[in-house]
C-alpha positions, 0 to 999 in steps of 0.5 A, spaced: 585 544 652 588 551 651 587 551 644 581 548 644 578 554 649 582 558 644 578 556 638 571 557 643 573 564 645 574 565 637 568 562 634 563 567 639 567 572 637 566 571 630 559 570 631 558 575 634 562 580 629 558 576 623 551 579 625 555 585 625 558 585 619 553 582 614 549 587 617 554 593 615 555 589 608 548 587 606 547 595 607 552 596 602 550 592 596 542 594 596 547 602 596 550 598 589 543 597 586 540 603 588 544 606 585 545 602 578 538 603 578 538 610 578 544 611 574 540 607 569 534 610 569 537 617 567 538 613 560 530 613 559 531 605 562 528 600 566 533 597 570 535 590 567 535 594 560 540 593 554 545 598 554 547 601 546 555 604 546 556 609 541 563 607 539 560 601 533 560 605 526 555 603 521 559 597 517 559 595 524 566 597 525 569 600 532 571 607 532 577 607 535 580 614 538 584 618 534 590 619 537 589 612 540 593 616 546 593 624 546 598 628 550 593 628 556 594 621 556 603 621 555 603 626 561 599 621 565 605 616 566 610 620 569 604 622 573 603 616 576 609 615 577 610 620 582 603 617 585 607 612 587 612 615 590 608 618 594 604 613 597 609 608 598 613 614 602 611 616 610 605 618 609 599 623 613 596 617 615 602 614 618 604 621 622 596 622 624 596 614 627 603 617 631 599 623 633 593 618 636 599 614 639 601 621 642 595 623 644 593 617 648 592 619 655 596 615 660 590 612 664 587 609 657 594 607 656 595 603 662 589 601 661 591 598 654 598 595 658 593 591 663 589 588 657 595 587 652 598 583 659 592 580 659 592 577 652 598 575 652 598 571 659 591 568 656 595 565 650 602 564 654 605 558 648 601 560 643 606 563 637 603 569 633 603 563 627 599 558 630 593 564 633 593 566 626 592 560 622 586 558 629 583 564 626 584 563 619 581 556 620 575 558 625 574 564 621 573 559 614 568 554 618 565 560 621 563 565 614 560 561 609 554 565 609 558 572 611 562 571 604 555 570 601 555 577 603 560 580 601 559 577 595 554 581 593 557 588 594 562 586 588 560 591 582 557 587 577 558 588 569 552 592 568 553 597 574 560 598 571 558 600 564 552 604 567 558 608 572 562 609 566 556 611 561 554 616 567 562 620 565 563 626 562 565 623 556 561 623 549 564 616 548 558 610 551 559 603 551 555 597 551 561 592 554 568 591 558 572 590 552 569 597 549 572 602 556 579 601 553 577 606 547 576 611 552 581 616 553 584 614 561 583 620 565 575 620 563 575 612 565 580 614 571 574 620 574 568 615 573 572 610 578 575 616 582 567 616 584 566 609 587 571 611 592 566 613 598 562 608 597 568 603 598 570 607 604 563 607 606 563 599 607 569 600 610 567 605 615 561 601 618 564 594 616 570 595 621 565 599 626 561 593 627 566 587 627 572 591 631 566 592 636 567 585 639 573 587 641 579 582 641 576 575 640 572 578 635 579 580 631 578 574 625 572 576 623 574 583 622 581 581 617 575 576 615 571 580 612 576 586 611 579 582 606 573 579 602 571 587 602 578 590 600 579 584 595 572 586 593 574 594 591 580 591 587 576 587 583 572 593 581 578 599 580 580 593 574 573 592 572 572 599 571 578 600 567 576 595 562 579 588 565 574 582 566 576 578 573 570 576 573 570 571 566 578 571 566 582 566 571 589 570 569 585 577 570 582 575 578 590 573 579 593 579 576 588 582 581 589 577 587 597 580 586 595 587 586 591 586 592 597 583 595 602 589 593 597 594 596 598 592 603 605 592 603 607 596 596 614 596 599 615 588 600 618 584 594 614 578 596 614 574 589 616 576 583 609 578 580 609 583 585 616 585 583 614 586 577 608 590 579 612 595 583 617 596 576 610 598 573 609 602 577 616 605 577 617 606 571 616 613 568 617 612 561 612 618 556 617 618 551 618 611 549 611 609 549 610 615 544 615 612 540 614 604 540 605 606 540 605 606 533 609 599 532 605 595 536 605 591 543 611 587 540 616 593 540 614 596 547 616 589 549 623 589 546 623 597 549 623 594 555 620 598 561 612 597 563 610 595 557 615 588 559 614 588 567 606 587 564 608 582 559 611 578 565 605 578 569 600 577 565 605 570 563 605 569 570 597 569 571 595 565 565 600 560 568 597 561 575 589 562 573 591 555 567 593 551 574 589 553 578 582 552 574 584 546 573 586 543 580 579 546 583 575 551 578 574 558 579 571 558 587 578 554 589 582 559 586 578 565 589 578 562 596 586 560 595 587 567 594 583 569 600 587 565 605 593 567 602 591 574 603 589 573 611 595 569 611 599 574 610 596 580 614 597 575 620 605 574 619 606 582 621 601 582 627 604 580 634 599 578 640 602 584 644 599 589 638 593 585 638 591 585 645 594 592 646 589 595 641 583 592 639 579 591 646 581 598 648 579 601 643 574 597 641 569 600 634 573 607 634 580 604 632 576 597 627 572 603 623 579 608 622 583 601 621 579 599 615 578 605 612 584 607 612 587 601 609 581 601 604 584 608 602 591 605 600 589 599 597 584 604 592 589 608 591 595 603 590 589 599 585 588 605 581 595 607 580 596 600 578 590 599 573 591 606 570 598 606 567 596 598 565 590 602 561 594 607 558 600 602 557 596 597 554 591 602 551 593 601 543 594 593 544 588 591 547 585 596 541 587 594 535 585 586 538 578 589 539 578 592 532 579 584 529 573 582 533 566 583 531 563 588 537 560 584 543 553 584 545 551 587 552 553 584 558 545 584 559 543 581 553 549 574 554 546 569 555 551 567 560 550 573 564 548 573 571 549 580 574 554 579 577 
């Protein structure tokens, strides 16, 4: 009878919350579109229009960068490297959440113990575990239209290539595939730009749901999770990777997304390997096996290796997966798995010490905090995966014919 009451409590927070939320995300995605069709209009178009690249010679060929990466580029990669270093170091936000702690006046603190007591006493026998897959559970039966939502502040093919042909660059392209002709740091600045407008959806998104409080905490990981996973769909899109087509590239995405919450944890071999990525600073040996192909940056060992093994991980993991469910099965594994493993660092006692004293105030600082680090982690990852892979995914464009633009595909559907 207890877990039953539980799972009421549960369900009406999430309602709740959900009102909230989808409120806060649909707000997001009409700012998506506003703004693609802003962008596409400052081209001389209608929204919906054809965009033409200008990287197609004349004979139909592409016109690839020459050098295919310039010293700007090479100086990237240790640059990177020390990025990394840094944000899986202590941080400002980490020191500014003890200052807060600090800060806190006693009777608020009191106040806290009171509520965290409170929590504990009403969930007495409830391991962390069991709470943790009630929410799970209710929150799944519970955010079928909410995810729809969600759904609709992902970037689509059209709005990257309209950001990307926004950048400084003299370069335009007409497809995904096109990006990897650009030079990194141009790519890089454009995807630089979207960042307000992620830890905006965080912002309002976690005000909304952190509002209600404790019973409303499985809505707010919910939701937060299809908004963060969303922004890493994107930061790889913007690079030139097609998760949205490319079963192996939503995982290679999922495995990101799962590092940038915990880049330290060495859950799995893929995000051992993502971490070596990462980790490896190595301009010169990239500069001297560039011009020899992806076979011999393999052998040399290094990014270019750790890449390779994940994307065999992937293409194993995406072949499996679409085979036993398609595509959504794949996408909805992902999203447990992430809830799954926030729960797993929570306690009841954190839980119901924070969420209900601090309420809207604490949901919105949380969830845009960790907007920020999962951005910055994603960016890291796909920008020295760009400038690692840059030749490679060149010279296999240039054997190809030149594809048509996301718009005129007979397959393309905007999102």
């Amino acid at each position: 009878m207890k877990n039953n009451g539980l799972l009421s409590r549960l369900a009406a927070g999430v309602a709740d919350a959900a009102d909230a939320g989808a409120k806060a995300v649909n707000a997001g995605a009409e700012a998506v579109k506003a703004g693609a069709k802003r962008t596409h209009q400052a081209f001389g178009g209608e929204y919906g229009d054809i965009f033409e690249g200008n990287l197609v010679a004349e004979d139909g060929s592409y016109i690839m960068p020459d050098p295919a990466l310039d010293e700007q580029e090479f100086d990237e990669i240790e640059t990177l490297a020390k990025r990394y270093e840094k944000l899986t170091s202590p941080g400002a936000i980490a020191k500014a959440g003890k200052q807060i702690g600090e800060a806190v006046p006693a009777p608020v603190k009191a106040l806290a113990n009171k509520a965290g007591k409170a929590a504990k006493d009403t969930l007495n026998g409830l391991t962390e575990q069991e709470l943790m897959a009630n929410a799970i559970k209710v929150a799944a039966e519970g955010f079928g239209e909410l995810e729809k939502q969600a759904a609709k502040a992902s970037v689509s093919r059209e709005y990257v290539i309209s950001r990307i042909n926004e950048g400084k660059q003299e370069q335009k392209v007409s497809s995904l595939s096109e990006i990897c002709l650009l030079r990194a740091y141009d790519v890089a600045a454009v995807s630089a730009n979207e960042r307000l407008h992620h830890m905006g959806i965080a912002l309002v998104e976690g005000g909304g749901t952190g509002a209600a409080g404790f019973w409303g905490l499985p809505a707010n990981l919910a939701l937060s999770m299809l908004i963060y996973f969303r922004a890493v769909q994107s930061v790889a899109m913007f690079y030139g990777y097609d998760v949205k087509d490319d079963p192996s590239e939503l995982v290679i995405a999922s495995e990101v997304f799962q590092s940038a919450l915990a880049p330290k944890a060495k859950v799995d071999a893929t995000s051992e390997y993502i971490g070596k990525v990462l980790v490896y600073a190595e301009a010169a040996a990239v500069k001297q096996t560039v011009k020899k192909g992806w076979s011999a940056m393999v052998e040399q060992g290094g990014a270019a290796l750790a890449i390779a093994q994940i994307r065999a991980l992937a293409n194993g993991a995406a072949r499996k997966a679409v085979e036993n469910g398609g595509k959504k099965a794949l996408e909805a594994g992902v999203f447990k798995k992430a809830l799954t493993q926030i729960g797993q660092k929570m306690t009841l006692e954190s839980v119901g010490k924070m969420v209900p004293v601090i309420g809207a105030g604490f949901g919105a600082l949380f969830d845009t905090a960790q907007m920020k680090k999962i951005l910055d982690f994603a960016d890291l990852f796909y920008h020295k995966r760009f400038i690692v892979e840059k030749d490679q995914r060149a010279r296999a464009l240039v054997e190809r014919r030149p594809e048509p633009p996301a718009s005129e595909d007979p397959a393309y559907t905007g999102e």
